[in-house]
LOLUMMI-511030 format. One record per residue (C-alpha): residue number from 0; residue in one letter; x, y negated, z negated. Coordinates in nm, 3 decimals, always signed. Layout:
BEGIN
+------+------+---------+---------+---------+
: titi : lofi :       u :       v :       w :
+------+------+---------+---------+---------+
:  NUM :    a :       X :       Y :       Z :
...
+------+------+---------+---------+---------+
This chain:
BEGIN
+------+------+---------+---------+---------+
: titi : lofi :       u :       v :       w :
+------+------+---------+---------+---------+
:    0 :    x :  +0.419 :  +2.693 :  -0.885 :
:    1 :    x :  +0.299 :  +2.884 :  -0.565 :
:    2 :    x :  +0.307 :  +2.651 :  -0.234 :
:    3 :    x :  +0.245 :  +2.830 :  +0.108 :
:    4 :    x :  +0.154 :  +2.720 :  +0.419 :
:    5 :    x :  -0.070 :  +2.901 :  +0.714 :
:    6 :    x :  -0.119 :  +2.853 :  +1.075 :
:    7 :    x :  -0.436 :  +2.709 :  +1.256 :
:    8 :    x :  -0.612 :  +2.896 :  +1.560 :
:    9 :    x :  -0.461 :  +2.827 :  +1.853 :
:   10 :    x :  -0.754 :  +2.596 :  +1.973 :
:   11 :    x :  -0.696 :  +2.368 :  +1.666 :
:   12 :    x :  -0.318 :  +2.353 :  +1.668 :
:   13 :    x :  -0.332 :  +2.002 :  +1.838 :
:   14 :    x :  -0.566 :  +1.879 :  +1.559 :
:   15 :    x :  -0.441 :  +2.028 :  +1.250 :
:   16 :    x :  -0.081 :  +2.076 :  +1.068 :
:   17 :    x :  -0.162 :  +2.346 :  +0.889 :
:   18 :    x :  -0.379 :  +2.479 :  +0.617 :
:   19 :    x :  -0.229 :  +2.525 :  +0.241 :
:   20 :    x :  -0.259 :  +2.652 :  -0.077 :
:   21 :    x :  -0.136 :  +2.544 :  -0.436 :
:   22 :    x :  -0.153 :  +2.733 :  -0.742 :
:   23 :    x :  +0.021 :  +2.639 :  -1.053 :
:   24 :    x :  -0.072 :  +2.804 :  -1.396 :
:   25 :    x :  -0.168 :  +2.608 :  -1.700 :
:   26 :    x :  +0.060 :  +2.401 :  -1.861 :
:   27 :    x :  +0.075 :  +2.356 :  -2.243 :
:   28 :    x :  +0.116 :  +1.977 :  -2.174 :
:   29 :    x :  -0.016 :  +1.849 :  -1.830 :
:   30 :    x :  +0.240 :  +1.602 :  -1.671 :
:   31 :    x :  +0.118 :  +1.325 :  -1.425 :
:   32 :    x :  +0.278 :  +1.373 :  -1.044 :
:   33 :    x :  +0.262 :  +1.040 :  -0.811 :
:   34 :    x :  +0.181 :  +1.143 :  -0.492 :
:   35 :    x :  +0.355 :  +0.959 :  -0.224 :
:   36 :    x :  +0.211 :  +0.872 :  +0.127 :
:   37 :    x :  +0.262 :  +1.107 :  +0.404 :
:   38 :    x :  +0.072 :  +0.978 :  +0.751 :
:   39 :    x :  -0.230 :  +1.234 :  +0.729 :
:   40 :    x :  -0.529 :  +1.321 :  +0.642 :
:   41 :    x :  -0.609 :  +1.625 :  +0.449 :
:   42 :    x :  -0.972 :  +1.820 :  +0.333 :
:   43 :    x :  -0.900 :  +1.965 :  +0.040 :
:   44 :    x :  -1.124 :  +2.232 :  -0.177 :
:   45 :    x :  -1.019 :  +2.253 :  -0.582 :
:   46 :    x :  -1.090 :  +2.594 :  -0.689 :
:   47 :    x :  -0.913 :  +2.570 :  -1.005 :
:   48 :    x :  -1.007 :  +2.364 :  -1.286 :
:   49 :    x :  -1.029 :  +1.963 :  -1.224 :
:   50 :    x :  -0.756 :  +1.682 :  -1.145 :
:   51 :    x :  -0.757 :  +1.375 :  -1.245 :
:   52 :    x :  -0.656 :  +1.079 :  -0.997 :
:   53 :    x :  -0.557 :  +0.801 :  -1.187 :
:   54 :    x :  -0.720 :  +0.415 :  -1.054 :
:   55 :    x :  -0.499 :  +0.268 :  -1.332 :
:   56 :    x :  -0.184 :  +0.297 :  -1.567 :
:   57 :    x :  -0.493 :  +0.480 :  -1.805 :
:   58 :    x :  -0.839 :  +0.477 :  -1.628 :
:   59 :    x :  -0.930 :  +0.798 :  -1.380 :
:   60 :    x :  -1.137 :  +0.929 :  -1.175 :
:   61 :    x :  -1.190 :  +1.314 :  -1.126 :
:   62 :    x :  -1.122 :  +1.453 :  -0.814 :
:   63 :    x :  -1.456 :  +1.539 :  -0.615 :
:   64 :    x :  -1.431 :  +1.942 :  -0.571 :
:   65 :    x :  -1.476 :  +1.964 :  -0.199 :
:   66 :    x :  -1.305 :  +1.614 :  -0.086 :
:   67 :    x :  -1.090 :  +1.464 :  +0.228 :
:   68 :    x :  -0.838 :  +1.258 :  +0.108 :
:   69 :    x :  -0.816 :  +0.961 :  +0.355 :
:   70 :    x :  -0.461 :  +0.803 :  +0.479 :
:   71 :    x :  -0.267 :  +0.669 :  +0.194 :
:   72 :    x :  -0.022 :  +0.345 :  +0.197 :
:   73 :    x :  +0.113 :  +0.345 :  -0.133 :
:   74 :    x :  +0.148 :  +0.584 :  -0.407 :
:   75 :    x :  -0.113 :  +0.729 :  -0.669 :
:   76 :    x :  -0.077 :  +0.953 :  -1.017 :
:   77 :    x :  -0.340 :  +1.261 :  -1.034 :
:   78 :    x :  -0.285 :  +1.496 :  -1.363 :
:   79 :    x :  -0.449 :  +1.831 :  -1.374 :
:   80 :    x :  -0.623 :  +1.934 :  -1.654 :
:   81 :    x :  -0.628 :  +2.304 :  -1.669 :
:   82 :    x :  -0.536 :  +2.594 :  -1.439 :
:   83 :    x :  -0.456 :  +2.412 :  -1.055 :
:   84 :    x :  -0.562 :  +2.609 :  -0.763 :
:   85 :    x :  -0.642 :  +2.431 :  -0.422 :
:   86 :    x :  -0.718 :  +2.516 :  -0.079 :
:   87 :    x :  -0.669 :  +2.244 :  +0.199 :
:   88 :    x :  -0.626 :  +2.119 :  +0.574 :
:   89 :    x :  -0.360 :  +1.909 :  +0.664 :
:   90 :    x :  -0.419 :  +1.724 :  +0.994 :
:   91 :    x :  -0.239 :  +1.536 :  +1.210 :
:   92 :    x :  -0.309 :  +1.172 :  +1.193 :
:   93 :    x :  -0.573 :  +1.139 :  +1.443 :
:   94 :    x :  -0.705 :  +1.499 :  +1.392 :
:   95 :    x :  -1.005 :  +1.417 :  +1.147 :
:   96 :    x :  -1.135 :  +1.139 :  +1.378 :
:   97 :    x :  -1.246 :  +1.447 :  +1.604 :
:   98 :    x :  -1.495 :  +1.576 :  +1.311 :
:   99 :    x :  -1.704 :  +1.268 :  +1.206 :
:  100 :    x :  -1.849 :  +0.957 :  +1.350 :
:  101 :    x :  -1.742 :  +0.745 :  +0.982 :
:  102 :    x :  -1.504 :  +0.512 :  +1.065 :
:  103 :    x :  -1.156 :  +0.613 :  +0.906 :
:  104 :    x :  -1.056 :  +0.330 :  +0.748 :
:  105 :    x :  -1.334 :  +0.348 :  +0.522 :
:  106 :    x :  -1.140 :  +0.647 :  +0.369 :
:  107 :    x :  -0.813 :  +0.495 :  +0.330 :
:  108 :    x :  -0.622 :  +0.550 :  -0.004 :
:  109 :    x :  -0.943 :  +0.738 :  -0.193 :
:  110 :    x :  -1.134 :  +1.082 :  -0.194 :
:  111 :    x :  -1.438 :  +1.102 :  -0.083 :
:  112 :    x :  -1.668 :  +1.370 :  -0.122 :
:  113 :    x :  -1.747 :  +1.625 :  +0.213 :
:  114 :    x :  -2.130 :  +1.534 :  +0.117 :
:  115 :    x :  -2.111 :  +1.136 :  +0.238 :
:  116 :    x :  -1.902 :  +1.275 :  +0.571 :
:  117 :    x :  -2.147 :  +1.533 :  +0.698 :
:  118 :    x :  -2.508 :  +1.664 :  +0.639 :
:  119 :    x :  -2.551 :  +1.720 :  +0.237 :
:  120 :    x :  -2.687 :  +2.050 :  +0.327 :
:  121 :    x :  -2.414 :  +2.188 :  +0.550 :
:  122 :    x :  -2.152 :  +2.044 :  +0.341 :
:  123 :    x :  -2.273 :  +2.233 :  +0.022 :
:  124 :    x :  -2.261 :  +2.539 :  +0.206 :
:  125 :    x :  -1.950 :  +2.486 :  +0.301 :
:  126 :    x :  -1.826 :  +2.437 :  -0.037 :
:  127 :    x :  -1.997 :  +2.706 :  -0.179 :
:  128 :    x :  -1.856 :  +2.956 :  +0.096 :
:  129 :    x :  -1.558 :  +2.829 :  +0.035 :
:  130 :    x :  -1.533 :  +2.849 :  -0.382 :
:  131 :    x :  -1.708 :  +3.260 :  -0.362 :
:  132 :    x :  -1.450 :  +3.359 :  -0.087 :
:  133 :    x :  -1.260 :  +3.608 :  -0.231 :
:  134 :    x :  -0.883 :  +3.512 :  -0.072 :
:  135 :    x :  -0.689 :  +3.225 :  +0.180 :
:  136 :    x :  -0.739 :  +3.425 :  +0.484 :
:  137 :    x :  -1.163 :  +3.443 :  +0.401 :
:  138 :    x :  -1.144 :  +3.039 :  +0.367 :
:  139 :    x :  -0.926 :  +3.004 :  +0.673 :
:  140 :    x :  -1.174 :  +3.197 :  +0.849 :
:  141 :    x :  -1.468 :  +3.006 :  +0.704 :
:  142 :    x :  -1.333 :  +2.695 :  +0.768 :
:  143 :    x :  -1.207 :  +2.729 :  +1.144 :
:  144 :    x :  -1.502 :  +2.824 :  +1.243 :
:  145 :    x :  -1.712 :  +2.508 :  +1.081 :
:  146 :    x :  -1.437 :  +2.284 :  +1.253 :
:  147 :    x :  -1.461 :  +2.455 :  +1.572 :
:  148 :    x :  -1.843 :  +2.449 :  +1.596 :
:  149 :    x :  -1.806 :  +2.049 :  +1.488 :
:  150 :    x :  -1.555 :  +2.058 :  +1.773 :
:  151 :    x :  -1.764 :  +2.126 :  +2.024 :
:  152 :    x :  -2.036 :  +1.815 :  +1.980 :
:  153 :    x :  -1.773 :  +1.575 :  +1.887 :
:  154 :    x :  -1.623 :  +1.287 :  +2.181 :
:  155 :    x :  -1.250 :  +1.382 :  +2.195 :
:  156 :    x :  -0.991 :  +1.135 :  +2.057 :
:  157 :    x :  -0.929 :  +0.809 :  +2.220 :
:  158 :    x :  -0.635 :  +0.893 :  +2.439 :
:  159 :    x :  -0.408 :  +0.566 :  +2.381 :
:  160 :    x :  -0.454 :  +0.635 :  +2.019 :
:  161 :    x :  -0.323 :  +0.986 :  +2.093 :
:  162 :    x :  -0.040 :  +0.901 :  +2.289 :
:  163 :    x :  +0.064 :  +0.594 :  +2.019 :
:  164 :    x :  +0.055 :  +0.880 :  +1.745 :
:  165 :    x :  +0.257 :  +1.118 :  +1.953 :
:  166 :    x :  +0.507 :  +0.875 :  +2.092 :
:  167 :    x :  +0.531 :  +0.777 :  +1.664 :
:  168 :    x :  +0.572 :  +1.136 :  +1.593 :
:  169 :    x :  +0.793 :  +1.220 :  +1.857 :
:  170 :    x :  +1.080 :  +0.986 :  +1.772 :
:  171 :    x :  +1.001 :  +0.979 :  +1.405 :
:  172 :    x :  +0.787 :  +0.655 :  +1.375 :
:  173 :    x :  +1.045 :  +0.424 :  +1.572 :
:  174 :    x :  +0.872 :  +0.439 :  +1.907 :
:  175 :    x :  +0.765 :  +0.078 :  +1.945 :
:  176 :    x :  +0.405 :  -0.065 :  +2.093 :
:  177 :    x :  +0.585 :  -0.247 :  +2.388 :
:  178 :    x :  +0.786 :  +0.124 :  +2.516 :
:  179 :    x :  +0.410 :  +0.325 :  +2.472 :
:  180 :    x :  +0.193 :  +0.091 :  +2.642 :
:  181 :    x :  +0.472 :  +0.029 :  +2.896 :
:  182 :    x :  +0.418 :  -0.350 :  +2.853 :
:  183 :    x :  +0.042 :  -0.358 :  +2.928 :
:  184 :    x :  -0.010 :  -0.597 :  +2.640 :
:  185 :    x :  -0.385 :  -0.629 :  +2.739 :
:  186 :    x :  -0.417 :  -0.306 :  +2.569 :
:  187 :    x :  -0.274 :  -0.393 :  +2.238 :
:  188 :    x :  -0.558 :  -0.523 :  +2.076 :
:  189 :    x :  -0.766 :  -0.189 :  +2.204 :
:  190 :    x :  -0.489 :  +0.011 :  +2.047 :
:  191 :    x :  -0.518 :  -0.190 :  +1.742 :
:  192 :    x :  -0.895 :  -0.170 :  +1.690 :
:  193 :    x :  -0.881 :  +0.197 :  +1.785 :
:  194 :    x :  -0.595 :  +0.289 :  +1.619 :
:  195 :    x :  -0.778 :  +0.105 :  +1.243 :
:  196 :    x :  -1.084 :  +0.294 :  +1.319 :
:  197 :    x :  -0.972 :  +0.619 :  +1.393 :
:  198 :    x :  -0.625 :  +0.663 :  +1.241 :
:  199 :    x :  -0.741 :  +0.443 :  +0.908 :
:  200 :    x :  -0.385 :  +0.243 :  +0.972 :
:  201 :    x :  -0.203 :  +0.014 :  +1.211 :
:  202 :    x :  +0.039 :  +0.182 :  +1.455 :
:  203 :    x :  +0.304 :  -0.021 :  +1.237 :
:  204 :    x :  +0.223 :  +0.075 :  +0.911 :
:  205 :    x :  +0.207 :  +0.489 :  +1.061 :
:  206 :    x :  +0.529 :  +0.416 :  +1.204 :
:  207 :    x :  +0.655 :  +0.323 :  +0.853 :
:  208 :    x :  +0.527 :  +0.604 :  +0.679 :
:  209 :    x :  +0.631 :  +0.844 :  +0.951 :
:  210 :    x :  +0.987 :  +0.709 :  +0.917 :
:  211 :    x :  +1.018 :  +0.749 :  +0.598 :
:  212 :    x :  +0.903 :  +1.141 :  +0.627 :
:  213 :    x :  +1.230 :  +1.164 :  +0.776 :
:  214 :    x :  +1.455 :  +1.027 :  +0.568 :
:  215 :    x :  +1.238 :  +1.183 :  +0.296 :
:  216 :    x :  +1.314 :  +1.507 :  +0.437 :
:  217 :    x :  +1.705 :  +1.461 :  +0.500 :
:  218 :    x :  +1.699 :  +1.361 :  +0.124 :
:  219 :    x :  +1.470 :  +1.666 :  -0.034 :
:  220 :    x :  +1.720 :  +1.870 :  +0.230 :
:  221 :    x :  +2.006 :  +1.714 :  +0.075 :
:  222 :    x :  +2.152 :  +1.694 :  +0.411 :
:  223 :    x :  +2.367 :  +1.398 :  +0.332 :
:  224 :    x :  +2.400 :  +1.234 :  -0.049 :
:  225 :    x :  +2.484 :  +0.885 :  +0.151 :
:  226 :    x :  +2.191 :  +0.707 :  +0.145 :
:  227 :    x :  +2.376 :  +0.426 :  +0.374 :
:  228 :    x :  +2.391 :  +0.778 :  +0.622 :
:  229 :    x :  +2.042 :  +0.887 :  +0.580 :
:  230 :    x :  +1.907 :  +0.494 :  +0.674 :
:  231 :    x :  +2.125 :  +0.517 :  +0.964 :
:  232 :    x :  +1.995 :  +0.875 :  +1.078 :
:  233 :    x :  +1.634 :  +0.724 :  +1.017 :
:  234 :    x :  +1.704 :  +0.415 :  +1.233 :
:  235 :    x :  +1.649 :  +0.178 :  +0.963 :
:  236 :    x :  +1.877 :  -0.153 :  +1.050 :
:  237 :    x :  +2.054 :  -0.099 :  +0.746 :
:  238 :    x :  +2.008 :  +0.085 :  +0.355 :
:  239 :    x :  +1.888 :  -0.235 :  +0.173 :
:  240 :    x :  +1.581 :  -0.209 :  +0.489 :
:  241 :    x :  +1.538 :  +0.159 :  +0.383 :
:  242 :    x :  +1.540 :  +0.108 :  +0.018 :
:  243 :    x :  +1.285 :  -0.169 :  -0.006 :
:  244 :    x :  +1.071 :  +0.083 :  +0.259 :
:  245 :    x :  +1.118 :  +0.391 :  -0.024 :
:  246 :    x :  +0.988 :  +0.178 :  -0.285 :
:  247 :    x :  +0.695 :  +0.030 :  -0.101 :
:  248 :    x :  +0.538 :  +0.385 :  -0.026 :
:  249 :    x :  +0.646 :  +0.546 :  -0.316 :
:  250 :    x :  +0.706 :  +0.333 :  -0.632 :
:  251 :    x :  +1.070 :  +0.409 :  -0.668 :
:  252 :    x :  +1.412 :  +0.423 :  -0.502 :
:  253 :    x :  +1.582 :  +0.682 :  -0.333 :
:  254 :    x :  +1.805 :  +0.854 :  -0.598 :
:  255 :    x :  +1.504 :  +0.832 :  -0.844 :
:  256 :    x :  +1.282 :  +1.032 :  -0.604 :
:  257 :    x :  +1.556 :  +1.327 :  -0.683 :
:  258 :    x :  +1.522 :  +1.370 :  -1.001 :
:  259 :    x :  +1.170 :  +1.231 :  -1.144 :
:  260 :    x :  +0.998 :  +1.499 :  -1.249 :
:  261 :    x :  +0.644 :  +1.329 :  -1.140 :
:  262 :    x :  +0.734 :  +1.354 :  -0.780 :
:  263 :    x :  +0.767 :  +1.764 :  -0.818 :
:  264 :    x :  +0.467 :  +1.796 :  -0.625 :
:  265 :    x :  +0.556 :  +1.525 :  -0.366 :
:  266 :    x :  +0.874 :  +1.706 :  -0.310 :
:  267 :    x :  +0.749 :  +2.017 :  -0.247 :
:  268 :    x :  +0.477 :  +1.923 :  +0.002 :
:  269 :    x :  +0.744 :  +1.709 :  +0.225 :
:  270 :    x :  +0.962 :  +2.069 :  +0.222 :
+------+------+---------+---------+---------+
């Protein structure tokens, strides 16, 4: 399994995480991963052969080939069927707002296909440059310079939403709506309808999935083995709070997440 991880242009850095690739050869008997929720939003290109995302315990879907996976709040299975190789953009929570006009909570917890987010024409070029390019750096180029040009005709983000997500990611989703808006409560329900339309969540439910990044992260890092410690570090009030969090976004608890070997692809993206 080959995970790496590239930086965006310098005018994009405030927008995007980073860009990634995934290849993993074929396996004589594909295995089901559950991917777990991770507060952002991600275009993703398969260039291998297709996944399966599973809407049921045995019903799927597959994968469009040139997709953005909206913001997720709870876990789904996808299965490859063949050879996986994938080239993505990870952004930051309110980074995809800045590309379309779609609303983004009409993405939440599905793919949907580049075609239905921006003109059928451009997107299949975009695909197709994308698929005949002959390595990561040729895609990266490819698609910087779509974003960019997008970039450019686009309204910028709302700013409350962008200081909500920044104050969330800043002190690892336990900022709360009272300390950002500094007690203007005549804002909250402008933050809320902003936040739902451009972010795809509420501030709270972010703040929850950005929280548990963290304590995902201390886990995977094996920093401490105490999960009492890690609920502490996290600021959860206590480790029953942080448990029943774990298996709300994820399906499972902690000391599962460890060793299941359908979260092997989960794990590796949170490291």
């Amino acid at each position: 399994m080959d995970y790496q991880t590239f930086e965006p242009h310098s005018d994009l850095k405030s927008i995007i995480s980073c860009y990634w690739t995934l290849e993993v050869s074929k396996q004589s008997e594909s295995q089901k991963q559950r991917i777990v929720p991770d507060g952002c939003i991600e275009m993703a290109f398969i260039l291998g052969d297709n996944i399966k995302r599973y809407t049921s315990e045995n019903e799927f879907i597959l994968q469009p080939r040139a997709m953005v996976l909206g913001q997720t709040i709870e876990p789904f299975y996808i299965e490859p069927t063949g050879f996986v190789k994938t080239f993505a953009v990870r952004f930051y929570p309110y980074g995809f707002a800045n590309f379309v006009s779609e609303p983004i909570n009409n993405l939440v917890n599905k793919e949907t296909p580049i075609s239905k987010l921006f003109e059928k024409e451009t997107a299949d070029n975009l695909k197709q440059k994308i698929i005949n390019s002959k390595n990561t750096e040729q895609r990266i180029s490819i698609i910087e310079k779509f974003l960019l040009d997008r970039l450019n005709d686009e309204k910028t983000i709302n700013s409350i939403v962008k200081n909500t997500v920044d104050s969330l990611l800043s002190t690892n989703g336990n900022a709360s709506i009272n300390s950002i808006l500094k007690d203007d409560l005549s804002k909250r329900r402008q933050l809320e309808r902003n936040f739902k339309k451009q972010i795809g969540l509420s501030p709270k439910q972010l703040g929850k999935v950005i929280r548990l990044q963290t304590a995902l992260k201390m886990l995977l890092d094996q920093k401490s083995e105490n999960l009492t410690d890690i609920a502490y570090e996290s600021e959860y009030f206590d480790q029953s709070h942080f448990i029943k969090d774990f298996r709300e976004f994820t399906g499972i608890n902690p000391k599962e997440f460890l060793t299941n070997e359908n979260l092997t692809l989960s794990a590796l993206f949170y490291k």
